[in-house]
C-alpha positions in Angstrom: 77.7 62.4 56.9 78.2 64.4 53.8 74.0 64.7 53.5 74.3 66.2 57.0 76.7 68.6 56.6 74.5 69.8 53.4 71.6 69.7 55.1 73.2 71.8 58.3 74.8 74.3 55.8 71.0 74.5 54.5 69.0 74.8 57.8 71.7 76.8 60.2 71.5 79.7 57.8 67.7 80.0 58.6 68.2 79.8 62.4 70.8 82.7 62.0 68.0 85.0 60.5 65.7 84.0 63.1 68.2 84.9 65.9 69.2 88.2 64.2 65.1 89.2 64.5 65.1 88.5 68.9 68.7 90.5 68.7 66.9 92.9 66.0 63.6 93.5 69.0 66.3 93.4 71.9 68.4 96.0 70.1 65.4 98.3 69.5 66.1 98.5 65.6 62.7 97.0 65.3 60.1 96.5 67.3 56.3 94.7 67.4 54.9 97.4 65.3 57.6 96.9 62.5 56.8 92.8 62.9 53.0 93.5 61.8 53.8 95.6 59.4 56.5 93.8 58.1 54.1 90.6 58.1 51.2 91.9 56.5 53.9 93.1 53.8 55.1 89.5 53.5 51.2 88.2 53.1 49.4 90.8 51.1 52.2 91.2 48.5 55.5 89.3 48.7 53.7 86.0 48.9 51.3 86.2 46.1 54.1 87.5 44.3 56.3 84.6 44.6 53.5 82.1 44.5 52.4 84.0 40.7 55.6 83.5 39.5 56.5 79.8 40.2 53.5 79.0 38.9 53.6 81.0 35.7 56.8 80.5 34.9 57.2 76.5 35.3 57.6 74.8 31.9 56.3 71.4 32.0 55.4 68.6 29.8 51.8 67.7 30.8 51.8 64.4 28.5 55.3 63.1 29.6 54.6 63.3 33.5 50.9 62.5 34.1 51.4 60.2 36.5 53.8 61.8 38.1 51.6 64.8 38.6 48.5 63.3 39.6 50.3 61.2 42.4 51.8 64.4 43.7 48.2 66.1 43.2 46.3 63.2 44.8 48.5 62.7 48.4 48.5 66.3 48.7 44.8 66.1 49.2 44.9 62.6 50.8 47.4 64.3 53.1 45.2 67.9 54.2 42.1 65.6 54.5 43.2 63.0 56.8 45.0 65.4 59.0 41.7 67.8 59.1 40.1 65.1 60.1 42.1 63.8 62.2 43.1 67.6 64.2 38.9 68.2 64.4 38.8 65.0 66.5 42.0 64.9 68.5 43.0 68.8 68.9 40.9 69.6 72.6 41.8 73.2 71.6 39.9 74.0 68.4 42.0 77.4 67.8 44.5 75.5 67.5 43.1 73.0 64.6 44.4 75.4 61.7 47.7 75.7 62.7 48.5 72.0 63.3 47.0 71.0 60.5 48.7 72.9 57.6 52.1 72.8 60.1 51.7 69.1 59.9 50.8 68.9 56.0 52.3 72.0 54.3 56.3 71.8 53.4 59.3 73.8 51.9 61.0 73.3 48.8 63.1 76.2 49.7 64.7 75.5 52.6 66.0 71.5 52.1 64.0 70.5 49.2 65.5 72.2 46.3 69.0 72.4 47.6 69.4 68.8 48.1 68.0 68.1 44.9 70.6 70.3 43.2 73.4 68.6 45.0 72.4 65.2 44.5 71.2 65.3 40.4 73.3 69.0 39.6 69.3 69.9 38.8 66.1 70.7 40.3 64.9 67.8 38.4 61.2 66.9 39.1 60.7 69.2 42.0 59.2 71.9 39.6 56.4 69.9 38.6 56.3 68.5 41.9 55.8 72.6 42.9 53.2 72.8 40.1 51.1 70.2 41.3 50.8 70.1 44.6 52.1 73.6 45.8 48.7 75.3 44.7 46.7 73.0 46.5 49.1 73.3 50.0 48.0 77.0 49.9 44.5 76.8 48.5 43.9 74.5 51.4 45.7 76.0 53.9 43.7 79.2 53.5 40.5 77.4 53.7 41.4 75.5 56.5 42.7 78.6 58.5 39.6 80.5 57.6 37.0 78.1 58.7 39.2 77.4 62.3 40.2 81.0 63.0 40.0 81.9 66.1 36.0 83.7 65.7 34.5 81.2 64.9 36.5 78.7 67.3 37.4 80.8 70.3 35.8 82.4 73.1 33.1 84.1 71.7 32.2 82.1 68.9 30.2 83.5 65.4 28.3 81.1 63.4 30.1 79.6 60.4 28.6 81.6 57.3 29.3 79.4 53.9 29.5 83.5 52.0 31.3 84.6 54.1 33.9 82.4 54.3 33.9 81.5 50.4 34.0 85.1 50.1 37.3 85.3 52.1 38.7 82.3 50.0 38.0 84.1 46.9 39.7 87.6 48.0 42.5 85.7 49.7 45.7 87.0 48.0 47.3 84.2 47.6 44.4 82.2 46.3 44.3 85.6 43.8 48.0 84.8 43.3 47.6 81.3 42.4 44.4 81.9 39.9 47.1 84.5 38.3 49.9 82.2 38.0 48.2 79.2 36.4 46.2 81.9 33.9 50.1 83.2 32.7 51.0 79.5 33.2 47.5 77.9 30.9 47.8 80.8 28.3 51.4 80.1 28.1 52.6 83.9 28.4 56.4 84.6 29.0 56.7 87.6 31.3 59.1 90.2 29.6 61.8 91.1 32.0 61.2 94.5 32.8 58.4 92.7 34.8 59.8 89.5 36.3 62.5 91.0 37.5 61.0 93.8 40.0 58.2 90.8 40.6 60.8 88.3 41.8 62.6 90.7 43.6 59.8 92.3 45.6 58.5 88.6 46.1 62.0 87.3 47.7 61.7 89.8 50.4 59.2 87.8 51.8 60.9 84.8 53.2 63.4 87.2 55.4 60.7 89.4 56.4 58.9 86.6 57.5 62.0 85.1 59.6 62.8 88.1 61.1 59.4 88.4 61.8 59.4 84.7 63.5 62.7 85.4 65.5 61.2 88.6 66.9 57.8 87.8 68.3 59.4 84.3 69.5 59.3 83.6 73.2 60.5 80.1 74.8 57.7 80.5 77.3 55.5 79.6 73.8 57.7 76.5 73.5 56.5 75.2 76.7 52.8 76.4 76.3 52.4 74.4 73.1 55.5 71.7 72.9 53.0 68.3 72.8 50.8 69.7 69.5 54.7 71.3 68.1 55.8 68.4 68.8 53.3 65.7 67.8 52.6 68.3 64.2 56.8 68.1 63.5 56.9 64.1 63.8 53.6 63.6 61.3 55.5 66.2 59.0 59.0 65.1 59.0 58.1 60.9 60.0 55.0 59.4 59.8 53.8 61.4 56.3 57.1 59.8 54.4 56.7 57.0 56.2 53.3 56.4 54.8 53.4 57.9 51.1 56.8 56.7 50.6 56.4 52.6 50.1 53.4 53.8 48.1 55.5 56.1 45.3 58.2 53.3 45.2 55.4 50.9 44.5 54.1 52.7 41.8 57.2 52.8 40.4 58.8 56.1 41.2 62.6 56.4 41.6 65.8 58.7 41.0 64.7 62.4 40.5 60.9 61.6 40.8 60.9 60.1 44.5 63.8 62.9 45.6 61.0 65.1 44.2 58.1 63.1 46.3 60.7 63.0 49.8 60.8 67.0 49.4 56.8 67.3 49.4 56.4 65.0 52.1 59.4 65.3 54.6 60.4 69.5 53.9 60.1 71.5 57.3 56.9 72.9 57.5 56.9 76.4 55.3 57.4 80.1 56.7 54.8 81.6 55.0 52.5 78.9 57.4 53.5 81.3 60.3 52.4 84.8 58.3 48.9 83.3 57.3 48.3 81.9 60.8 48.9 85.3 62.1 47.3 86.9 59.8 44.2 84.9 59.2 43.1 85.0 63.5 44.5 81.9 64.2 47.4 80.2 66.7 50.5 81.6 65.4 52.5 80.5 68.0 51.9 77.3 67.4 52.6 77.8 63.6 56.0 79.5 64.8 57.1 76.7 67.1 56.0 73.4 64.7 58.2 76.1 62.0 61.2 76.4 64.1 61.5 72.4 65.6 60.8 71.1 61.8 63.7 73.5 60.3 65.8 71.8 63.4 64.5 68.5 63.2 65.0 68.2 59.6 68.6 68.2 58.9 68.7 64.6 60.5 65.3 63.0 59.0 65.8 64.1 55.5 69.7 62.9 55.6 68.0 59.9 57.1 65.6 59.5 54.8 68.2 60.3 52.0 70.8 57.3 53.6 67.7 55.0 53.6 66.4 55.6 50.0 70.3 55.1 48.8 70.5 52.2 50.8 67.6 50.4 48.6 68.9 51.6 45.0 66.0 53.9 44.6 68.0 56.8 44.2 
């Protein structure tokens, strides 16, 4: 019971924010012009920001945590691959394969993850190298997966697939521009001086609220309806069946304590915010994206506590 309490006092927070965007719209203090603009904000700038920073700023111990680094590295790809696959074959409606895929796959740390790592351990224990190894990827493959299905190439009218084109909107993706960034501070092992962290983190942390507000604003429940079997089916892989299939593997290998809390957060997290910006913003289903967003942030509260009871019950935490 005391898990979900934490985990409510986590996720309610979140839905608060997302309410105060519809009552933000209804109010006419914002309105659909302020949501793009305010989203394009979030993905051009605030995102790369924060995504730079993490990266360039975590201070790990290659040698001591190898392992633990290439596990986290290895299922992220294992994870993005199957569920590509899988989405291609199963998804009727191709616009939607982008969306479900990295809703399905792609977690975050921020909302459940970190927090419940704090309150268990008093630290953030492994989840920064947990960030560090498989955070980059989540992104990187996100925005090749929501380039290649956006919407034309996989809609109405569709245009050809063009390999130059699309590894040239990889390459000048801004938050594959961030990441490259991040792990060149990170590699060359450069502290940033304050005078530029701090304006950095503080532009970057606009992003998540933006983003919410954003969510809350452009959200209708007549989108629930139209797309509640893929939110639904994305939000049980994510917070479910992904744990439920990694998890007996990382206890296997011998993962327990702050390592597997680390591993739970990368594979059970409600699927990430900034999954809703790039969907819009990359031409592909962002309703869908806000939807498998909004049920995961719900749903979670009981499977992590869940998952949290059963992982306690076992003597692997």
């Amino acid at each position: 019971m005391e898990n979900f309490i934490f985990a409510l006092n986590a996720t309610i927070p979140v839905f608060i924010v997302i309410i105060s965007g519809k009552l933000f719209i209804k109010l006419g203090i914002i309105d659909e012009k302020w949501t793009s603009v305010s989203d394009k904000l979030a993905f051009y700038v605030c995102l790369p920001l924060v995504l730079m920073v993490d990266i360039a700023t975590i201070k790990v111990k290659f040698a001591d945590n190898v392992k633990f680094i290439v596990f986290c590295f290895l299922v992220t790809l294992a994870m993005f691959f199957i569920m590509w696959i899988l989405s291609a074959a199963f998804v009727k409606d191709k616009t939607m394969v982008g969306s479900f895929t990295q809703g399905s796959v792609r977690g975050s740390a921020a909302i459940l993850g970190m927090p419940f790592a704090l309150n268990i351990y008093g630290n953030s224990g492994m989840v920064p190298m947990m960030i560090l190894a498989s955070v980059p990827i989540f992104n990187a493959f996100s925005v090749v997966i929501l380039t290649v299905s956006a919407n034309k190439y996989n809609g109405g009218q569709k245009k050809a697939l063009n390999l130059k084109t699309i590894l040239k909107s990889i390459i000048k993706n801004p938050l594959i521009i961030g990441i490259m960034v991040g792990f060149l501070v990170c590699l060359l092992n450069i502290d940033l001086p304050p005078i530029v962290l701090k304006p950095v983190k503080t532009i970057g942390a606009a992003g998540v609220p933006l983003m919410l507000i954003s969510l809350g604003a452009n959200f209708k429940m007549t989108d629930i309806k139209s797309r509640l079997i893929p939110a639904a089916m994305a939000s049980l892989i994510k917070l479910v069946l992904l744990p439920l299939a990694f998890i007996p593997l990382a206890v296997y290998l011998g993962f327990r304590g702050p390592s597997l809390i680390a591993i739970l957060i990368m594979l059970g997290a409600p699927s990430a915010i900034s999954g809703y910006v790039m969907a819009k913003e990359m031409d592909n289903d962002h309703i869908l994206m806000s939807n498998i967003v909004v049920l995961t942030t719900l749903f979670s509260s009981v499977t992590f506590t869940l998952w949290i009871f059963a992982l306690k019950s076992l003597n692997l935490l």
